[in-house]
Each structure stands twice: as C-alpha cells, then as structure tokens.
C-alpha positions as CSV (number, residue, x, y, z in Angstrom):
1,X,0.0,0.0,0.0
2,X,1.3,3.4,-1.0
3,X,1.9,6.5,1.7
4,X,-0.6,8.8,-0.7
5,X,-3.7,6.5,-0.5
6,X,-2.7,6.4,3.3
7,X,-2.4,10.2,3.9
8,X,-5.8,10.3,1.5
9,X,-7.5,7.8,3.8
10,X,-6.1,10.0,6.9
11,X,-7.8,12.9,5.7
12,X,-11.2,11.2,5.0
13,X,-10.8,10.3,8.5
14,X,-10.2,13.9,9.4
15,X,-13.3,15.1,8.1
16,X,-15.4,12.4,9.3
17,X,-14.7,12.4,13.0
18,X,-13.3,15.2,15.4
19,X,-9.8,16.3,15.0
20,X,-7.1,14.5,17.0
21,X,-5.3,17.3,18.2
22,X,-1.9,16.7,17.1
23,X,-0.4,19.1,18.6
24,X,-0.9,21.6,21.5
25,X,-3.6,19.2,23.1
26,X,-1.4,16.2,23.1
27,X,1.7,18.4,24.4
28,X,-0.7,19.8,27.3
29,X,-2.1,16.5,28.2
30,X,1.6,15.2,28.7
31,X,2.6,18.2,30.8
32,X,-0.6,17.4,32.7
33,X,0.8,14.2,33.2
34,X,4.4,15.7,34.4
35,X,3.0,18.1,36.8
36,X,0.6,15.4,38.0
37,X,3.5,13.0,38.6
38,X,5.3,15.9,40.7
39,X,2.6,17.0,42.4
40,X,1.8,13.4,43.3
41,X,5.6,12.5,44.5
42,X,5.9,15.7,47.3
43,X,2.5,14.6,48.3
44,X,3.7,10.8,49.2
45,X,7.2,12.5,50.5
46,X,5.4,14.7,52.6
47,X,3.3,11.7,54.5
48,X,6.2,8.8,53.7
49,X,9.8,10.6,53.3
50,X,11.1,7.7,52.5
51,X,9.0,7.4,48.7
52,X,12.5,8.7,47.2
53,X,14.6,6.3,48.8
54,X,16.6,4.5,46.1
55,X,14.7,1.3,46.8
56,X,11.3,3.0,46.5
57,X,12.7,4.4,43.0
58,X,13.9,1.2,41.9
59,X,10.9,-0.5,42.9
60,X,8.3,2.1,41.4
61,X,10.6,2.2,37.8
62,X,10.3,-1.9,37.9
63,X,6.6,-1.5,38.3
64,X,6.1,1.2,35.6
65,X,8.3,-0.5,33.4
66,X,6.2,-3.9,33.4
67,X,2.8,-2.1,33.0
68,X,4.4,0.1,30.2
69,X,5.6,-3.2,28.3
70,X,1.9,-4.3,28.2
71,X,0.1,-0.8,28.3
72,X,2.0,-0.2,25.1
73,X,0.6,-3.1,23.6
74,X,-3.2,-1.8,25.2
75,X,-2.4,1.4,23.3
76,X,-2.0,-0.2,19.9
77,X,-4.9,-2.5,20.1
78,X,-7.2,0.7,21.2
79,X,-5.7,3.4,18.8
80,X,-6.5,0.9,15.7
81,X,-9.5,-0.8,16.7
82,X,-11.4,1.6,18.9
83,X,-13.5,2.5,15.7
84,X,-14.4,-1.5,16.2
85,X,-14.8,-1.3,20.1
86,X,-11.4,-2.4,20.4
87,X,-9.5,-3.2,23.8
88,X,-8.1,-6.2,25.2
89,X,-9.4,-7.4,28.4
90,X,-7.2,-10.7,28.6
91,X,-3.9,-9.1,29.0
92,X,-4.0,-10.5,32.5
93,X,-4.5,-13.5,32.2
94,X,-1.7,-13.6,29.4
95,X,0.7,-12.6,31.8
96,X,0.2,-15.1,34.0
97,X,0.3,-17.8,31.2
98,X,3.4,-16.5,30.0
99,X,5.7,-16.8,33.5
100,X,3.6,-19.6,34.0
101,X,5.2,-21.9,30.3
102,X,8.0,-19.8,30.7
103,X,9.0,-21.3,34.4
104,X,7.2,-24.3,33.6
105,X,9.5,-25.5,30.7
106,X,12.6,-24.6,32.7
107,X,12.7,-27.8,34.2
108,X,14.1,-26.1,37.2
109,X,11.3,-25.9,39.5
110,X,11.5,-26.7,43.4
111,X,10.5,-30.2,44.4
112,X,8.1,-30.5,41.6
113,X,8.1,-33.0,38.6
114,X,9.7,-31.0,35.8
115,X,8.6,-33.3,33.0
116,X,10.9,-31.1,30.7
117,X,14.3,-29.0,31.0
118,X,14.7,-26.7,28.4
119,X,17.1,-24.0,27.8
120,X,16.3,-20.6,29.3
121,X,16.2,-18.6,25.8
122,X,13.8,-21.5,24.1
123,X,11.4,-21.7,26.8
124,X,10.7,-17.7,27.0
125,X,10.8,-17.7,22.9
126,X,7.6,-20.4,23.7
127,X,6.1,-18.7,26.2
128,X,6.0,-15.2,23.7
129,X,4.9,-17.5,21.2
130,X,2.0,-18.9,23.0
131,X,0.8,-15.4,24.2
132,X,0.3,-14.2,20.3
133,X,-1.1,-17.1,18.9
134,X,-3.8,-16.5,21.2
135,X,-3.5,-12.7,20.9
136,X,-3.7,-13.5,17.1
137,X,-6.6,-15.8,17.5
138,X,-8.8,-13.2,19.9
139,X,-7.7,-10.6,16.7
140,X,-8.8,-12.9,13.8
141,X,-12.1,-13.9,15.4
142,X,-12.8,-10.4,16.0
143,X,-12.3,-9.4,12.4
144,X,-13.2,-12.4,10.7
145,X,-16.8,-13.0,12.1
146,X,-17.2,-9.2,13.2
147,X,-17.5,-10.4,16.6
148,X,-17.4,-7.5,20.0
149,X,-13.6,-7.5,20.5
150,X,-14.8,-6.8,24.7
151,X,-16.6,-10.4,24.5
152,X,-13.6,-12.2,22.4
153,X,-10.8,-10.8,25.0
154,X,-13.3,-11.7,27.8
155,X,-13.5,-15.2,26.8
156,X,-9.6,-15.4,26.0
157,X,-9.2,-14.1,29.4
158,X,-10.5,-17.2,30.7
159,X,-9.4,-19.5,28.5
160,X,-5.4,-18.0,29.0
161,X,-6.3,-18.7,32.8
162,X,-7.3,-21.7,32.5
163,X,-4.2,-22.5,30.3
164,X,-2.0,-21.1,32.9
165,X,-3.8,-23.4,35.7
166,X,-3.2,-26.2,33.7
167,X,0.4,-25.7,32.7
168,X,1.6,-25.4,36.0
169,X,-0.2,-28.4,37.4
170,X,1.8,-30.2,34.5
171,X,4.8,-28.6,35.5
172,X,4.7,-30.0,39.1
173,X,3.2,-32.8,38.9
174,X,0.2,-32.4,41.0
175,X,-3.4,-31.0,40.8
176,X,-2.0,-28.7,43.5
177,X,-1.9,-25.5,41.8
178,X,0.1,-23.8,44.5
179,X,2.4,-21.9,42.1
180,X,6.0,-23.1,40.1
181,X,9.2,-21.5,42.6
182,X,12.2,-21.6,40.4
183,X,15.7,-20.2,39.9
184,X,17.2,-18.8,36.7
185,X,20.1,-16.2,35.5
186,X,17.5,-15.2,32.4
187,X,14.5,-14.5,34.4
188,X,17.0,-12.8,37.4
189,X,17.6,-10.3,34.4
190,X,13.8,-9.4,33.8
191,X,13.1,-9.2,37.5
192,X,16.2,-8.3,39.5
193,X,19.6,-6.9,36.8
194,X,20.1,-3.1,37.7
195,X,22.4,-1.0,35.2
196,X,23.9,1.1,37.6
197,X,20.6,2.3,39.1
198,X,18.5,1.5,36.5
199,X,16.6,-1.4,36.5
200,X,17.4,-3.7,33.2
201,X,13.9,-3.7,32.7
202,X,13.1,-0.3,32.7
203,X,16.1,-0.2,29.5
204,X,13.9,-2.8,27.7
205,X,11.2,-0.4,28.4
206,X,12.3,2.7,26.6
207,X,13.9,0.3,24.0
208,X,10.4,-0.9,23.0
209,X,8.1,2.3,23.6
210,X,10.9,4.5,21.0
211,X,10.7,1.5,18.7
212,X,6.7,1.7,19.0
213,X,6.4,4.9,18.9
214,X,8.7,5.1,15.5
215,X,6.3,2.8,13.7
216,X,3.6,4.5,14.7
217,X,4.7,8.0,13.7
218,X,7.4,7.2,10.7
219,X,6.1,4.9,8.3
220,X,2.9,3.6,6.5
221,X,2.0,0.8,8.9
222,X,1.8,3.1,11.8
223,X,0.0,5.7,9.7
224,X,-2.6,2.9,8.5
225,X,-3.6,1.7,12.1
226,X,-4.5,5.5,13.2
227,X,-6.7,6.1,9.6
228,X,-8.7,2.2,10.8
229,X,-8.9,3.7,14.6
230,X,-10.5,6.9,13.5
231,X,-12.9,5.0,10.5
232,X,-13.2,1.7,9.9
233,X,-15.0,1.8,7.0
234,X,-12.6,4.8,5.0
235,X,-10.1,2.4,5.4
236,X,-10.9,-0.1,4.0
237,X,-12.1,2.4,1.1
238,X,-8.3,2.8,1.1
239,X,-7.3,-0.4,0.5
240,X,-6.3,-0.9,3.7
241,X,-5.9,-4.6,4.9
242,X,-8.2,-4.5,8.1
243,X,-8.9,-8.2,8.7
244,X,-4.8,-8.4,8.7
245,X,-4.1,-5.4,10.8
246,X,-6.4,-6.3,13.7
247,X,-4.9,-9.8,13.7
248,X,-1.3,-7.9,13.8
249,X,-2.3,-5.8,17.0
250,X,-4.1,-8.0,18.7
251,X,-0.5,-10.5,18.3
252,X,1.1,-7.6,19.6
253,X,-0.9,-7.4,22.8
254,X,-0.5,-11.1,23.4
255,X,3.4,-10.8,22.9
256,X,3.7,-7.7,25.0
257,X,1.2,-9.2,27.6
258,X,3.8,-12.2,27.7
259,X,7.0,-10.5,28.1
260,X,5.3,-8.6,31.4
261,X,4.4,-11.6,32.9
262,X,7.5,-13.1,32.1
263,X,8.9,-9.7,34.1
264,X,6.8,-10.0,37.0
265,X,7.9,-14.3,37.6
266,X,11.4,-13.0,37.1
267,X,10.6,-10.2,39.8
268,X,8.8,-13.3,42.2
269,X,11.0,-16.3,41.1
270,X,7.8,-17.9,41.1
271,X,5.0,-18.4,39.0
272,X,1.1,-18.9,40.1
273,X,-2.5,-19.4,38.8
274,X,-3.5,-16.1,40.1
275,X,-0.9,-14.2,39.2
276,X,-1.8,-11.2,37.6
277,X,-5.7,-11.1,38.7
278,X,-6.8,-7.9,37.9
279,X,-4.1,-6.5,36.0
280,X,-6.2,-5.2,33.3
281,X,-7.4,-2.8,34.8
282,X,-3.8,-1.3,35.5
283,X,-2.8,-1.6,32.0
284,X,-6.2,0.0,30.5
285,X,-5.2,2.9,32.8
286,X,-2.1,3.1,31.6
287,X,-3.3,3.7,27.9
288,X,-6.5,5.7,28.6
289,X,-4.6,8.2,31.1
290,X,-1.9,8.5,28.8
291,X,-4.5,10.3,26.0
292,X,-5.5,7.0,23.8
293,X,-9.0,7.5,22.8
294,X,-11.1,4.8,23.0
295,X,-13.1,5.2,20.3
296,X,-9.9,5.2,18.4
297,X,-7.0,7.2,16.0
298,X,-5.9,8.9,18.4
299,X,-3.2,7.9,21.0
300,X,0.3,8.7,22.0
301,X,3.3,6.6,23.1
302,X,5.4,9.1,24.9
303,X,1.4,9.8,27.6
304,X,1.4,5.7,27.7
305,X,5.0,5.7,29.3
306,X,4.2,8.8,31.6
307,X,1.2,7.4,32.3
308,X,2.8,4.0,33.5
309,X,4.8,6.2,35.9
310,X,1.9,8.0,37.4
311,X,0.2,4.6,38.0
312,X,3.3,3.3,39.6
313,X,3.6,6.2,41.7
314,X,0.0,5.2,43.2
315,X,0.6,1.9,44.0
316,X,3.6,2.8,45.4
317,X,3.0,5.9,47.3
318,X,-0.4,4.4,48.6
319,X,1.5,0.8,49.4
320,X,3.8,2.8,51.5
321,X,1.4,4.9,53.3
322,X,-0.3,1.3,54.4
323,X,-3.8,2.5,52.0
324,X,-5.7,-1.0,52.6
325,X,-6.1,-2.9,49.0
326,X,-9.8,-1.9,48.3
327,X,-9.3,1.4,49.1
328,X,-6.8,1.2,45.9
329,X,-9.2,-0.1,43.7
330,X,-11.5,2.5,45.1
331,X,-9.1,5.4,43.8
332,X,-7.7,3.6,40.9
333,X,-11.3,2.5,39.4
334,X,-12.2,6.4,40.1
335,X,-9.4,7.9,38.2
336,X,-10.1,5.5,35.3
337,X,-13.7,6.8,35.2
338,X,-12.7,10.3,35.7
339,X,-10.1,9.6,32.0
340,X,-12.4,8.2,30.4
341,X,-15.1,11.4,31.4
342,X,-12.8,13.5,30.0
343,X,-11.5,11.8,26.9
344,X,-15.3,11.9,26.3
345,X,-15.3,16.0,26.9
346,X,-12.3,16.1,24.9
347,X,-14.2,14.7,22.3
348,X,-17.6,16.8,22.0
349,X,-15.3,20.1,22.9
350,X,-13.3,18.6,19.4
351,X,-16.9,18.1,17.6
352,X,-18.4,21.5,18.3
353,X,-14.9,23.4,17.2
354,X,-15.2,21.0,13.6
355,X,-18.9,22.2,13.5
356,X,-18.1,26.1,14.0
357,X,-14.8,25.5,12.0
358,X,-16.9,24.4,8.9
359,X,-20.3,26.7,9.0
C-alpha cells in the first residue's frame, strides 16, 4: 500500500470524526501528566519521606516499566480498533500464562516433577509465542466474524487462565496448583539486573516504547492503524488490509502481555495461577490516562509511558502509606472513570470546534 492513499484515507478520516489534536492538546495533556507526577511525589514525600529512597525508586521504575511493556501493547490494540470497540481485556490473564510456560518448561522448579528442562532462551521464545497465537486468534475472530472485541478478550481471558492453571499443574506434577518457585540467570535479568541504578527492565522499556512509537509516527504501517482507529470503514475504502491489521495488534498485545508476565515471575522467582488477577485494569489505565481515545485514531506513546509512571507512583505511594487494598481499587477505578469522562469532553469540545470550523 502506497503513503498517498494512506495520507488520502487519513484525511477522509479527518473530516469524518473530530480532529485528533496533534499538537498543542497532546503536548498539554503530557505536561498534565508531568505536573501530575510531581505533584503526586511531594505529596507521598510529605506523608512517607522515604518514597525517594533508592529502593522506593527502583521498585516504582520496575513497576512502571512492566505495566508500560503491556500498556504499550493496550495502546495499539485501542488506537487501531477503537472504531471497532477495540481493547483487550485478557492481557492478565496472558501474563500469567506466560511466566507460568515460561518457568514451567525450565525444568528447574523446586521439588516439583519438571517433566521437561529446556534451555532458558527457548522456553521464553515459547512462552511469547503462545501469548500471540492466542493474541492473534482473539484478533482474527474479531475481524473475521465481526464479533465485540470486549466479549472475544473476555473469553480469552479465561481460556489463558485456565491454560495457565493447567500448565503449572503439569509442570509439578500435581493437581496442587500452589504456584512453580524456580531459579534462573534469564529471568534474574527481567526481575532483579540493575544497570547502575537503573533497572534492566526499565532499559527494555524505553527500548520498545521508542521503537513503538517510531512505527507509529514514521512509516505507512503506523500511519494505516490511526486512519482504521479513527474510521473503519474509510479504510478499508483505502485499500487498507483490516482483517490483517487487527490480527497484527491484537498479536502484539499477546506478545507484549507475555513478556510482562515473564517480568513479573522473574521479579517473584515464582510463578502462580492467580498471578496477575486484575491486571487489566492497570494496564487500561495506563493507555487511557496516557491520552489514547477509546473510540480510536488517536493515542500517543510518549502519555502511555508517563502514564505508567503515574500509576506506579500510586501503588507505590499508597502501598507505602499502608492505603488497605480496596481502598486502591477504590481510587484507581475512580481515576479511570474520571479519564475516560474527560476523553469523552475532549471529544464533544473537538466536535463543536469542527462544527463552527466548517459553518
């Protein structure tokens, strides 16, 4: 497919839906997002001084990095399918079947039955594997017979956990689902390896978001899944090859979903059933806060990663000022309501400037 009939579809888009806002309200929304995170830290220093310790850093960088790795993937599937409902709601579930074959095939579990010992490389190749096959298969199902992408991901949700329950009752051995406890140099290194202060993972991070955010902003591919975010139906005017592209992002979640969970065994050394349980909603934060629509064609890398790093500041900051667990979910689910209440302002404000724009 050419750039022109791209850019052609892109402005079809343009005039068919409120304007993104390229500039100035993406820049703002990010600086929100900087002062926020500011604003947020001497708030949790002022009640817990110890928030900036280095081991508070460390730990909150680890966190952000693993919900960025799968929040970037979130951001993809919602910025090209959000035309089509798009969003993937098994990303949880896929990080716990991904540590879960990845430590499984290892062969190195604690007094379990280890039916297999494969290298440390090979088994996390598998375990990526795995994740986007099924990533792949929520994404063709979705486009091939036009089914809700919110009841295909549910479904895969469970199906990924029931995967995961069954793997690791393989990998030991025993109906016992208590969890895989291993050791391994590899998974050390997505868990634990610091470069100087930075955590390895937090490398990979930036790594993947520039790389992400390259496609999406530098070449045709990235251009086509903004044009099918904001309009279905213009792109496929445009020749644009929608059954294949939703299969591609949808891949891309499941990979992305995989590699956090294989960050969060490495961060354990263990891998379990229920690890992972209500992830989703993090990593939906993560995207929606960081200025992806969801009704699509718009979104922006750099607000997913800042917005990983406000999240983790939460947890953190309300972990160390001993906030009881529902009362987390209380003020996380509330600040995910209040994004989406104003993506949805954002959105009419954009509509009734078009309007006066073209009387």
């Amino acid at each position: 497919m050419s750039t022109s009939v791209v850019e052609t579809a892109g402005r079809k888009t343009e005039a068919s839906k409120p304007k993104a806002g390229r500039r100035l309200p993406v820049q703002g929304q990010q600086l929100a997002l900087v002062v926020l995170i500011v604003l947020l830290a001497a708030g949790f220093v002022s009640r817990s001084p110890e928030f900036l310790s280095l081991s508070s850093i460390e730990n909150l960088l680890r966190s952000a990095s693993m919900f960025g790795i799968v929040g970037l993937g979130m951001t993809v599937v919602i910025i090209a399918t959000g035309s089509l409902g798009g969003i993937d709601l098994s990303v949880g579930s896929m990080m716990a079947l991904g540590g879960a074959i990845g430590a499984g095939l290892l062969g190195t579990a604690f007094s379990a039955a280890n039916p297999v010992k494969l290298p440390a490389v090979l088994a996390v190749l598998i375990a990526l594997a795995v994740t986007a096959i099924l990533g792949a298969v929520s994404g063709s199902l979705i486009s091939r017979l036009k089914l809700a992408p919110f009841a295909v991901t549910l479904g895969m949700m469970s199906v990924a956990r029931g995967l995961t329950y069954l793997m690791i009752a393989w990998a030991i051995g025993s109906s016992n689902t208590a969890g895989v406890t291993f050791s391994d140099p590899l998974f050390d290194w997505f868990g634990l390896t610091n470069y100087g202060p930075v955590p390895a993972i937090t490398v990979l991070f930036v790594v993947l978001a520039a790389l992400i955010a390259f496609v999406l902003k530098a070449t045709p591919f990235g251009r086509t899944l903004f044009v099918l975010g904001g309009n279905a139906d213009n792109a496929r005017l445009a020749g644009i090859n929608v059954r294949r592209t939703v299969v591609i992002v949808f891949a891309l979640s499941g990979l992305l979903a995989g590699l956090g969970g294989l960050i969060l065994t490495g961060r354990l050394s263990s891998a379990s059933p229920l690890a992972a349980t209500g992830y989703e909603l993090e990593v939906i934060m993560v995207a929606v806060i960081g200025g992806t629509s969801l009704s699509g064609g718009r979104g922006s890398i750099l607000g997913t990663v800042l917005a990983a790093i406000l999240v983790s500041e939460i947890d953190t900051g309300l972990d160390m000022m001993n906030v009881p667990s529902f009362n987390q979910y209380l003020i996380k689910g509330t600040i995910l309501v209040l994004a989406v209440v104003l993506d949805k302002v954002y959105q009419a404000r954009s509509s009734r400037k078009l309007a006066a724009a073209s009387a």
